[in-house]
mmCIF file of the N, C-alpha and C atoms, coordinates in Angstrom:
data_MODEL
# 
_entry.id   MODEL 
# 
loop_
_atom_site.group_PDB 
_atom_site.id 
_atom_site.type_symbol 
_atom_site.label_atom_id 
_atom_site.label_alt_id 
_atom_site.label_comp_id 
_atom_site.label_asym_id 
_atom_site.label_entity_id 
_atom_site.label_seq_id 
_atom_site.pdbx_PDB_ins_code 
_atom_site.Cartn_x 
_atom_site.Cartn_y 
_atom_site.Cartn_z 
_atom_site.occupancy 
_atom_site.B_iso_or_equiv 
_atom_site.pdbx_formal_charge 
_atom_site.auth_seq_id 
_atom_site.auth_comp_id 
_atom_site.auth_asym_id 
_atom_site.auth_atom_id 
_atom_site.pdbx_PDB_model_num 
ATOM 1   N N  . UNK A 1 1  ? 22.457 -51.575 -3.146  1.00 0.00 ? 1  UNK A N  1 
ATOM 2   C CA . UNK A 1 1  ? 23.645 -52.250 -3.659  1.00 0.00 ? 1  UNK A CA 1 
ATOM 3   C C  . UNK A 1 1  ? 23.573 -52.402 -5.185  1.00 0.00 ? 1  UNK A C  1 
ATOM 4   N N  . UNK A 1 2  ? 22.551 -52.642 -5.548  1.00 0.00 ? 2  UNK A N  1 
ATOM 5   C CA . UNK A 1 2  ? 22.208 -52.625 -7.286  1.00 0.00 ? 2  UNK A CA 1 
ATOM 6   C C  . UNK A 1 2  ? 22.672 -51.209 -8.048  1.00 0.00 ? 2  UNK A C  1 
ATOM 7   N N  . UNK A 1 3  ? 22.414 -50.441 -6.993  1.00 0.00 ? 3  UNK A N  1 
ATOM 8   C CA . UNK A 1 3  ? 22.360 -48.955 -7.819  1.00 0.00 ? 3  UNK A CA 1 
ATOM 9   C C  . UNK A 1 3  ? 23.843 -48.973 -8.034  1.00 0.00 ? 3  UNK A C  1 
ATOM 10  N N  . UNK A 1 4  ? 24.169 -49.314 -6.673  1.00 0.00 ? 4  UNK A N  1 
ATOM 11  C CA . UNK A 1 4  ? 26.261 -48.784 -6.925  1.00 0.00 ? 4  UNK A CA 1 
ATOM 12  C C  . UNK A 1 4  ? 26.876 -49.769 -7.820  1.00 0.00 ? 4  UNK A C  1 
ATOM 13  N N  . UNK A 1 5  ? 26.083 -51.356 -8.395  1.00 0.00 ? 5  UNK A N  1 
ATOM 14  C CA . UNK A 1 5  ? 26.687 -52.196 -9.219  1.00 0.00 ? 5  UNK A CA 1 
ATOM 15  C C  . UNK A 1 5  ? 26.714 -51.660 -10.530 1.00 0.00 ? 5  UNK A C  1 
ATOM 16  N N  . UNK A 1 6  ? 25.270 -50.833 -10.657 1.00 0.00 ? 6  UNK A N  1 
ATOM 17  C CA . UNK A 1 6  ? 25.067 -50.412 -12.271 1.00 0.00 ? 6  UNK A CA 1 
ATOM 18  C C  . UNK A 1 6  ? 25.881 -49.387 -12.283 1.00 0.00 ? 6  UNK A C  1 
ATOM 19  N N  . UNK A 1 7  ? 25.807 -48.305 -11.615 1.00 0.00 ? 7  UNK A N  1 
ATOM 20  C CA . UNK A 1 7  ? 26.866 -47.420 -11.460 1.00 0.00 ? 7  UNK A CA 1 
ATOM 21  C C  . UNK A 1 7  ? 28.557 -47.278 -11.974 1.00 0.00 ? 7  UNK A C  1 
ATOM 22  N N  . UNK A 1 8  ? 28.692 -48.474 -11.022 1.00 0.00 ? 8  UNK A N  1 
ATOM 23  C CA . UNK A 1 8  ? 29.785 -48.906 -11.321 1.00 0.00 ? 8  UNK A CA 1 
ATOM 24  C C  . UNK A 1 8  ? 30.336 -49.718 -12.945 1.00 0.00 ? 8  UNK A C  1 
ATOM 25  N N  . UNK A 1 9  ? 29.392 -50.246 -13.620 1.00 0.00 ? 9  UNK A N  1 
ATOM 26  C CA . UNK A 1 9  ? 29.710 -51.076 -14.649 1.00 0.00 ? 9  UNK A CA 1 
ATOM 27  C C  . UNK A 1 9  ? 29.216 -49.839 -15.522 1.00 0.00 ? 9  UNK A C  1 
ATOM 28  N N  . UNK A 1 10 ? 28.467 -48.951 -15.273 1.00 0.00 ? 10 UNK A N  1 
ATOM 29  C CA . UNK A 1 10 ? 27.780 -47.993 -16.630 1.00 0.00 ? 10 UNK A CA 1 
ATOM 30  C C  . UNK A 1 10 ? 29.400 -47.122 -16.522 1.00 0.00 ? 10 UNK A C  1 
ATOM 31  N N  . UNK A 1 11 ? 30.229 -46.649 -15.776 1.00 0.00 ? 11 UNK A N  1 
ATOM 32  C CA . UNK A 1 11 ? 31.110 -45.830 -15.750 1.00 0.00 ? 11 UNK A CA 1 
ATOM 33  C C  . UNK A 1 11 ? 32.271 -46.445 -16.250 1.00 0.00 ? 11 UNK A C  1 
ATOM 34  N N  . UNK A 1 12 ? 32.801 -48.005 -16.170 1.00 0.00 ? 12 UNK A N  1 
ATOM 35  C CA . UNK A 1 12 ? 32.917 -48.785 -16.803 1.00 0.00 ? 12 UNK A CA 1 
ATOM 36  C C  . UNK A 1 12 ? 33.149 -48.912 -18.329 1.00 0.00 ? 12 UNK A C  1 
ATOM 37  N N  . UNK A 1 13 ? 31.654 -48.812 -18.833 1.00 0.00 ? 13 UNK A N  1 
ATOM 38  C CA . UNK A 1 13 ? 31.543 -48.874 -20.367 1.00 0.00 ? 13 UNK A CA 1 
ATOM 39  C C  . UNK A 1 13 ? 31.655 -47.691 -20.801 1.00 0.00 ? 13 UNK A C  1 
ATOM 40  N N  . UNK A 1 14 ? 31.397 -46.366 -19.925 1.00 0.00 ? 14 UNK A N  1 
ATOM 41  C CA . UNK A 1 14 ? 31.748 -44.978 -20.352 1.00 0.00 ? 14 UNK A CA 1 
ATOM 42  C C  . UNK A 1 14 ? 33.161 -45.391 -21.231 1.00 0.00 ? 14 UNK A C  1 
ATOM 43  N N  . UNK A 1 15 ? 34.225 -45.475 -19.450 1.00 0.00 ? 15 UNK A N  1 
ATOM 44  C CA . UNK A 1 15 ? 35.571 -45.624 -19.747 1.00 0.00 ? 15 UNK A CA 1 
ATOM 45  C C  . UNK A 1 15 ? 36.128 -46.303 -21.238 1.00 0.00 ? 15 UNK A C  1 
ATOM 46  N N  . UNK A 1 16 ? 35.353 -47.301 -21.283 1.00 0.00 ? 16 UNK A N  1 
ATOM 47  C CA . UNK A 1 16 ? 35.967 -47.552 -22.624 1.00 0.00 ? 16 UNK A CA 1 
ATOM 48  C C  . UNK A 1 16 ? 35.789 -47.626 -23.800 1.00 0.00 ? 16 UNK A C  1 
ATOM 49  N N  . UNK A 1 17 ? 34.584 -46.675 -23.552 1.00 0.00 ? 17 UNK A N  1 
ATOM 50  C CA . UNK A 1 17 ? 34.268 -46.152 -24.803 1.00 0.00 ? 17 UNK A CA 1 
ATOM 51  C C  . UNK A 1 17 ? 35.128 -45.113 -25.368 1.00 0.00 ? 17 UNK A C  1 
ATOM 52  N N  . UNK A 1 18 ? 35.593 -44.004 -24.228 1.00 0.00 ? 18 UNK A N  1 
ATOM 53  C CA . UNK A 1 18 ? 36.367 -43.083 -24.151 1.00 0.00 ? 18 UNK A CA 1 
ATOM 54  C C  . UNK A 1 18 ? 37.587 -43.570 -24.653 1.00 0.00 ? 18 UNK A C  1 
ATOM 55  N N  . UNK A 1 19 ? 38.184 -44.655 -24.119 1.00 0.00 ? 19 UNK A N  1 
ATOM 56  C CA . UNK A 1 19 ? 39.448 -45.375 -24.210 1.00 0.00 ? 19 UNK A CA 1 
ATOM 57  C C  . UNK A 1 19 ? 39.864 -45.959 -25.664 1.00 0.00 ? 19 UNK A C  1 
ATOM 58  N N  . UNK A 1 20 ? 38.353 -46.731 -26.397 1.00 0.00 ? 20 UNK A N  1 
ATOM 59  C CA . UNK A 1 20 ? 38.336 -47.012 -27.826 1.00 0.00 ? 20 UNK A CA 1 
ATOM 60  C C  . UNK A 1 20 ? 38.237 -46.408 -29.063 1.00 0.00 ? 20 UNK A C  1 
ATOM 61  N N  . UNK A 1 21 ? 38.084 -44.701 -28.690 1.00 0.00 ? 21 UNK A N  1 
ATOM 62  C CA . UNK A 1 21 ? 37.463 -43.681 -29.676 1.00 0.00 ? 21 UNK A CA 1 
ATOM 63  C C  . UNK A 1 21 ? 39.258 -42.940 -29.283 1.00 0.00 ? 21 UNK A C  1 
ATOM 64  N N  . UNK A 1 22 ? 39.845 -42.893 -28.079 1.00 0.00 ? 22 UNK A N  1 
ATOM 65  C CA . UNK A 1 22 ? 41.073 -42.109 -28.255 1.00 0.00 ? 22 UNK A CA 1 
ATOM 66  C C  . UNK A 1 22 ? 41.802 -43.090 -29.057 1.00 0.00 ? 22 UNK A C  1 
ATOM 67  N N  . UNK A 1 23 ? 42.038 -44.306 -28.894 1.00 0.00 ? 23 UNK A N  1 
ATOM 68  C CA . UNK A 1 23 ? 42.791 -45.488 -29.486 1.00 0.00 ? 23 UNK A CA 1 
ATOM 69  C C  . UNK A 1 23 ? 42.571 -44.902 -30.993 1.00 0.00 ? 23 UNK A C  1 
ATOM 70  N N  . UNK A 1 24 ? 41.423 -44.957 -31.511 1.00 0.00 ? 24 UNK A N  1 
ATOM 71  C CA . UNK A 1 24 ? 40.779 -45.205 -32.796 1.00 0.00 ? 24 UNK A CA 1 
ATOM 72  C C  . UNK A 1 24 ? 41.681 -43.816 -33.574 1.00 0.00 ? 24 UNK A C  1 
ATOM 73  N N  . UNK A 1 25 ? 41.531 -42.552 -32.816 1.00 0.00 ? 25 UNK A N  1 
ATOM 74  C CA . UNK A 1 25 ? 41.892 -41.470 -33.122 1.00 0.00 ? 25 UNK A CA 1 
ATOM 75  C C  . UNK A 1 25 ? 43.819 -41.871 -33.177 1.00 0.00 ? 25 UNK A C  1 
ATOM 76  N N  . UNK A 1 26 ? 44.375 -42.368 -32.079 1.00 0.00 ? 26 UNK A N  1 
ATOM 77  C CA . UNK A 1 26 ? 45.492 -42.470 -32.446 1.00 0.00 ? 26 UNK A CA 1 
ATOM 78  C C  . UNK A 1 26 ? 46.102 -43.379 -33.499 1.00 0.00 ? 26 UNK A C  1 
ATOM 79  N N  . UNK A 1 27 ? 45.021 -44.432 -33.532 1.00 0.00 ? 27 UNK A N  1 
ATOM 80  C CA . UNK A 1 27 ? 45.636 -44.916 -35.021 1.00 0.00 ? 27 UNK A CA 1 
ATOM 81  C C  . UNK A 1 27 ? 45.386 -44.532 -36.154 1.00 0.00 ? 27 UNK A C  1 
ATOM 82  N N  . UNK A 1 28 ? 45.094 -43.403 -36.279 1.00 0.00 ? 28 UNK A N  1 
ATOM 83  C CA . UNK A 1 28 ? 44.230 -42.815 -37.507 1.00 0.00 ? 28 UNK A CA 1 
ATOM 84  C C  . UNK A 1 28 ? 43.046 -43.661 -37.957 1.00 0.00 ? 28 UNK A C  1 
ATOM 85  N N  . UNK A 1 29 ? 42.466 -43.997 -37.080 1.00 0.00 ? 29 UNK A N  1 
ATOM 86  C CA . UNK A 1 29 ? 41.221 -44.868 -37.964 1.00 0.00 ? 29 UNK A CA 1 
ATOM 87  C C  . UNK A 1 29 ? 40.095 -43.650 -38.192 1.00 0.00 ? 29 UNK A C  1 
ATOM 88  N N  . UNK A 1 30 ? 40.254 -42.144 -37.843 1.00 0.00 ? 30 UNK A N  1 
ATOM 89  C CA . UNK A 1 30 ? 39.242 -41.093 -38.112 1.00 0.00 ? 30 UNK A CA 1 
ATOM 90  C C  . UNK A 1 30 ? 38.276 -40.805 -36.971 1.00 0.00 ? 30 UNK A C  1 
ATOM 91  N N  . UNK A 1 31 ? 38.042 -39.883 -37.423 1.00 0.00 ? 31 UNK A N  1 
ATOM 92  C CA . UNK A 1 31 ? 37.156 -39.141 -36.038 1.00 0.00 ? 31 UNK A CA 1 
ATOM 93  C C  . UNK A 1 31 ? 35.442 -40.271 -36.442 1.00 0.00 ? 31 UNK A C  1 
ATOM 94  N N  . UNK A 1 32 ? 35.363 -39.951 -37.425 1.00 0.00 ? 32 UNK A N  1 
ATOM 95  C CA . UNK A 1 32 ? 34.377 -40.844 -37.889 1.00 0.00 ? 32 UNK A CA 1 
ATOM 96  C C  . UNK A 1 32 ? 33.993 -42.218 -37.289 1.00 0.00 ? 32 UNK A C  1 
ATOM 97  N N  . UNK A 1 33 ? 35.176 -42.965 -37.361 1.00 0.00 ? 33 UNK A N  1 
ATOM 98  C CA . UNK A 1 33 ? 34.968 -44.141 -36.766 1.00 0.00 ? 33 UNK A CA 1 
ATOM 99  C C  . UNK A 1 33 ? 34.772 -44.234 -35.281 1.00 0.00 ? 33 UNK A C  1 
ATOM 100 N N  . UNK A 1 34 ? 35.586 -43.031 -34.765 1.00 0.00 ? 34 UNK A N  1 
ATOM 101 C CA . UNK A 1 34 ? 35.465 -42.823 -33.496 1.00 0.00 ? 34 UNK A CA 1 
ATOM 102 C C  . UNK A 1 34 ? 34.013 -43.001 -32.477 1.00 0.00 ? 34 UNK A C  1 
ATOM 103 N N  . UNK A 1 35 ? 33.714 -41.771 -33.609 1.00 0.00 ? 35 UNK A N  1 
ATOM 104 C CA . UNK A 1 35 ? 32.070 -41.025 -33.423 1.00 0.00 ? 35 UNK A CA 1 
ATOM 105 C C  . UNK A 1 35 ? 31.409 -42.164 -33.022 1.00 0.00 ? 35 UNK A C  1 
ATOM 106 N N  . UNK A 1 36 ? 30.988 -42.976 -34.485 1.00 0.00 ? 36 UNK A N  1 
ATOM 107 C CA . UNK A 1 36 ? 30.372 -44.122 -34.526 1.00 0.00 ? 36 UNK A CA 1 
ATOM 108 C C  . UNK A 1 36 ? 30.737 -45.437 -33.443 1.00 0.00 ? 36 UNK A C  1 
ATOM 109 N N  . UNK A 1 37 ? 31.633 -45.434 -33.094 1.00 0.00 ? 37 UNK A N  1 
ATOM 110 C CA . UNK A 1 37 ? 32.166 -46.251 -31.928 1.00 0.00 ? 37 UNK A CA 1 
ATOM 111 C C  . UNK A 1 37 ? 30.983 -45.941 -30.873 1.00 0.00 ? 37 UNK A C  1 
ATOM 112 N N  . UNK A 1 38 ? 31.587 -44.479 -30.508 1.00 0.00 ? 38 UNK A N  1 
ATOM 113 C CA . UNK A 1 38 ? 30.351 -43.890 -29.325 1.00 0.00 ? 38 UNK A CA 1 
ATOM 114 C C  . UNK A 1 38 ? 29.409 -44.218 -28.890 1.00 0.00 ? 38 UNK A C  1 
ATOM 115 N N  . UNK A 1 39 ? 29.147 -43.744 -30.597 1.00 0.00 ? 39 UNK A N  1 
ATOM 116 C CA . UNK A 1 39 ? 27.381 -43.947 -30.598 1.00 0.00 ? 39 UNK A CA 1 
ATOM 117 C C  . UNK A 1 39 ? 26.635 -45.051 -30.695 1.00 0.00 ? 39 UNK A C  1 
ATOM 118 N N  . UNK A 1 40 ? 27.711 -46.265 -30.983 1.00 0.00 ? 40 UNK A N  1 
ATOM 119 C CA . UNK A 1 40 ? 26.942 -47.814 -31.315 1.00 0.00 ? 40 UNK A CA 1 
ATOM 120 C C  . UNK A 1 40 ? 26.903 -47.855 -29.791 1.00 0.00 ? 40 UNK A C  1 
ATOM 121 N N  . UNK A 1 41 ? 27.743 -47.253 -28.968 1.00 0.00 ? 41 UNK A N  1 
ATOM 122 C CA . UNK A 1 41 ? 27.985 -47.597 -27.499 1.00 0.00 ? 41 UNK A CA 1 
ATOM 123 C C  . UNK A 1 41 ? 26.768 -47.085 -26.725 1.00 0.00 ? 41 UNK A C  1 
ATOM 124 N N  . UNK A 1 42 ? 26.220 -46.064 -27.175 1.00 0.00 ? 42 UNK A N  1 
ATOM 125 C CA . UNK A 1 42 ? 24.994 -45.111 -26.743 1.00 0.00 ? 42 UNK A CA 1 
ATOM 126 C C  . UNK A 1 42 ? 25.333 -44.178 -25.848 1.00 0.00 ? 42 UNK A C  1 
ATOM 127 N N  . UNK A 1 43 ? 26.467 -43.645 -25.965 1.00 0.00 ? 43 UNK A N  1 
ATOM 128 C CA . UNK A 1 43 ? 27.212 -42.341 -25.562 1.00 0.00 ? 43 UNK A CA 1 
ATOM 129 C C  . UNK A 1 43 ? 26.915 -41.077 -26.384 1.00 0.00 ? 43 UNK A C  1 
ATOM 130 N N  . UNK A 1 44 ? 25.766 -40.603 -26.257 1.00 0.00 ? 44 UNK A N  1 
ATOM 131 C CA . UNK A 1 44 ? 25.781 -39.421 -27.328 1.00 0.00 ? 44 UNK A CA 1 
ATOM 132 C C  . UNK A 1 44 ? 26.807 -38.117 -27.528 1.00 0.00 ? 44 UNK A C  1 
ATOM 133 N N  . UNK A 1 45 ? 26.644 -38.207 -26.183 1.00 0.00 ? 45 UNK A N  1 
ATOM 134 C CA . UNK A 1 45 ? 27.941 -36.536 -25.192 1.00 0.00 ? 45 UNK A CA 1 
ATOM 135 C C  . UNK A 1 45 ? 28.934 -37.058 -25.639 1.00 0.00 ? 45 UNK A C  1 
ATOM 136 N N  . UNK A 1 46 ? 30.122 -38.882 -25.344 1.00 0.00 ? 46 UNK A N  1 
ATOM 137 C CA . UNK A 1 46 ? 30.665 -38.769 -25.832 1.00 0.00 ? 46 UNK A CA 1 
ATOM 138 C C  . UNK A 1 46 ? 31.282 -38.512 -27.096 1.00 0.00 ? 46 UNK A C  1 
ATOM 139 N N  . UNK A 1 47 ? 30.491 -39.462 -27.886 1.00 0.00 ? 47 UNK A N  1 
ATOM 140 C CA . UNK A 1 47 ? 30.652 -39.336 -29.156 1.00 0.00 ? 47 UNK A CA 1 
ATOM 141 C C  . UNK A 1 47 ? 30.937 -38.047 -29.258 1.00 0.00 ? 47 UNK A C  1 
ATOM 142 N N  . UNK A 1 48 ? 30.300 -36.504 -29.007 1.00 0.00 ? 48 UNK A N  1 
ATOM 143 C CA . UNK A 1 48 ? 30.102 -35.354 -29.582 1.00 0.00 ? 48 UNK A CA 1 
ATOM 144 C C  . UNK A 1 48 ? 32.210 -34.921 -29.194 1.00 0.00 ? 48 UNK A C  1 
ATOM 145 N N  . UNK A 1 49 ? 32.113 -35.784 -27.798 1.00 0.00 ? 49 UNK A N  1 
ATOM 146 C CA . UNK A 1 49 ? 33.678 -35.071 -27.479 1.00 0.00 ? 49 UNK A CA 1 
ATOM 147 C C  . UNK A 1 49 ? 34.504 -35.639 -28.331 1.00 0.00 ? 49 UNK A C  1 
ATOM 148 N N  . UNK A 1 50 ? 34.461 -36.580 -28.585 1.00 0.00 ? 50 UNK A N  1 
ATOM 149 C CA . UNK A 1 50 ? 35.311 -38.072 -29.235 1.00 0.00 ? 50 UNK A CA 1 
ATOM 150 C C  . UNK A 1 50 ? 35.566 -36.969 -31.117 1.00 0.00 ? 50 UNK A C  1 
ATOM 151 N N  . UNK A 1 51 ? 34.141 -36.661 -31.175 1.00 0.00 ? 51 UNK A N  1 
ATOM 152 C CA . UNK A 1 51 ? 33.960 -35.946 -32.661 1.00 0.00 ? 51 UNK A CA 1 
ATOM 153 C C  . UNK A 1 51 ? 34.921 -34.644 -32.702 1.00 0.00 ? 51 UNK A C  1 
ATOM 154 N N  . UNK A 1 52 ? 35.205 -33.832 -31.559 1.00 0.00 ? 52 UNK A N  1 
ATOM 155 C CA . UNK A 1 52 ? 35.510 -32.506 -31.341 1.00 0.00 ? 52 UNK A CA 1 
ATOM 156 C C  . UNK A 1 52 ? 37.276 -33.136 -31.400 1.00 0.00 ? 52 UNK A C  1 
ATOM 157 N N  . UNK A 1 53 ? 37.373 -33.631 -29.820 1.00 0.00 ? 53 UNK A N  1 
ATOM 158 C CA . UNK A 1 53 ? 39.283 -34.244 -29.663 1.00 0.00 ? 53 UNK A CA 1 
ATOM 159 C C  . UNK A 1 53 ? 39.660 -34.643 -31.109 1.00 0.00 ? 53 UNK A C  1 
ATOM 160 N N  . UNK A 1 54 ? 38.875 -35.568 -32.036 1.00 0.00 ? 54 UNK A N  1 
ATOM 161 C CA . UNK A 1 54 ? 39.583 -36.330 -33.014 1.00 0.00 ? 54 UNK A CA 1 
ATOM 162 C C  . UNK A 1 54 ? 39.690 -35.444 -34.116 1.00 0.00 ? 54 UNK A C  1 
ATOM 163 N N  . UNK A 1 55 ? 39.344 -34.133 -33.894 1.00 0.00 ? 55 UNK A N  1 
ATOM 164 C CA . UNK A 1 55 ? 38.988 -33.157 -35.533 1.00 0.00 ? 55 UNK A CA 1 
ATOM 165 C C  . UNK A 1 55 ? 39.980 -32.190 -34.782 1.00 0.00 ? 55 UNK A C  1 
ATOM 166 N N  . UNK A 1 56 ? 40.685 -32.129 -33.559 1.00 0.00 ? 56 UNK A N  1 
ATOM 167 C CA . UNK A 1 56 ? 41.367 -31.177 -33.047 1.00 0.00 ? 56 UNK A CA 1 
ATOM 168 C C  . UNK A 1 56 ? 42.687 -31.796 -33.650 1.00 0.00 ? 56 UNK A C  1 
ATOM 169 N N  . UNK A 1 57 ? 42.945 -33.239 -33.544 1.00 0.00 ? 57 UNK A N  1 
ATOM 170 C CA . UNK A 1 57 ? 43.873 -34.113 -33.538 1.00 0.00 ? 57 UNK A CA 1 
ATOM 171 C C  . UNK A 1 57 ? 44.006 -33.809 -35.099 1.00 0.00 ? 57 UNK A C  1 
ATOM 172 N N  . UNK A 1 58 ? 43.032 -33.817 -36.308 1.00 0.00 ? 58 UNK A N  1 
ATOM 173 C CA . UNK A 1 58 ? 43.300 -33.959 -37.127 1.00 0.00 ? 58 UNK A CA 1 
ATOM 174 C C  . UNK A 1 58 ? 44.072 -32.946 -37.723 1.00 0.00 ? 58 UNK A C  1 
ATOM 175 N N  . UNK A 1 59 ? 43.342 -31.753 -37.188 1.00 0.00 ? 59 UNK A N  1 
ATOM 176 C CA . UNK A 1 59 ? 43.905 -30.100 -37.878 1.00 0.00 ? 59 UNK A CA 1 
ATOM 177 C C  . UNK A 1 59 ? 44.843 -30.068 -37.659 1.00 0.00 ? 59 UNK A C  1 
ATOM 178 N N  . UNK A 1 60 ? 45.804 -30.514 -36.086 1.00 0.00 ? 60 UNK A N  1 
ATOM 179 C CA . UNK A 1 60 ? 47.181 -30.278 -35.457 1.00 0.00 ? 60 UNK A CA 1 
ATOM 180 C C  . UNK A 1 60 ? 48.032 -31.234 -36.596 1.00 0.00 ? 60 UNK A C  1 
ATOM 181 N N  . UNK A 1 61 ? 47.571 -32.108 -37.085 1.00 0.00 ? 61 UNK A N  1 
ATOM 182 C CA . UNK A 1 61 ? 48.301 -33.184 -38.429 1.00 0.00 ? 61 UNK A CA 1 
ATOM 183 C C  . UNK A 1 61 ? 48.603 -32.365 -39.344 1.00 0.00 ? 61 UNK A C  1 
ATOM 184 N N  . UNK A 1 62 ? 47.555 -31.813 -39.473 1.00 0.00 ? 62 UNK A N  1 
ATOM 185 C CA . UNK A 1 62 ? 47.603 -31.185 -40.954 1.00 0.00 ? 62 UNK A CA 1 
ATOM 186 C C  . UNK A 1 62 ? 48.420 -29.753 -41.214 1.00 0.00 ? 62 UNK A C  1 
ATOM 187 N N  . UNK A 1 63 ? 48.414 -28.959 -40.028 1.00 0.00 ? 63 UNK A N  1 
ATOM 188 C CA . UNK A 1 63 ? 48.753 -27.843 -40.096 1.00 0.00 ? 63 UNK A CA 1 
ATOM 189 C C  . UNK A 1 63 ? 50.629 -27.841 -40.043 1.00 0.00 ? 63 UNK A C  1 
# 
């Protein structure tokens, strides 16, 4: 029962880590801040996606 609690709360903090780095990206606060969001979170993978989506987001601005 422990395993499926941590489980459950680690997928949890995934989620909103995911959730605070797309936010971050839609308000323009930068892929940067994003990143670092991630990674204070200890999401390394995310961060790396969070780094990739928010630099995709940026070029589609710019172009």
């Amino acid at each position: 029962m422990r395993y499926i609690v941590t489980a459950v709360i680690r997928k949890g903090a995934i989620m909103s880590g995911v959730l605070l780095g797309i936010v971050m990206v839609l308000l323009g606060a930068g892929s940067i801040a994003a990143v670092v969001a991630a990674a204070i979170l200890g999401y390394g993978t995310i961060a790396l996606a969070i780094g990739i989506i928010s630099s995709a987001a940026f070029a589609a601005k710019t172009v």
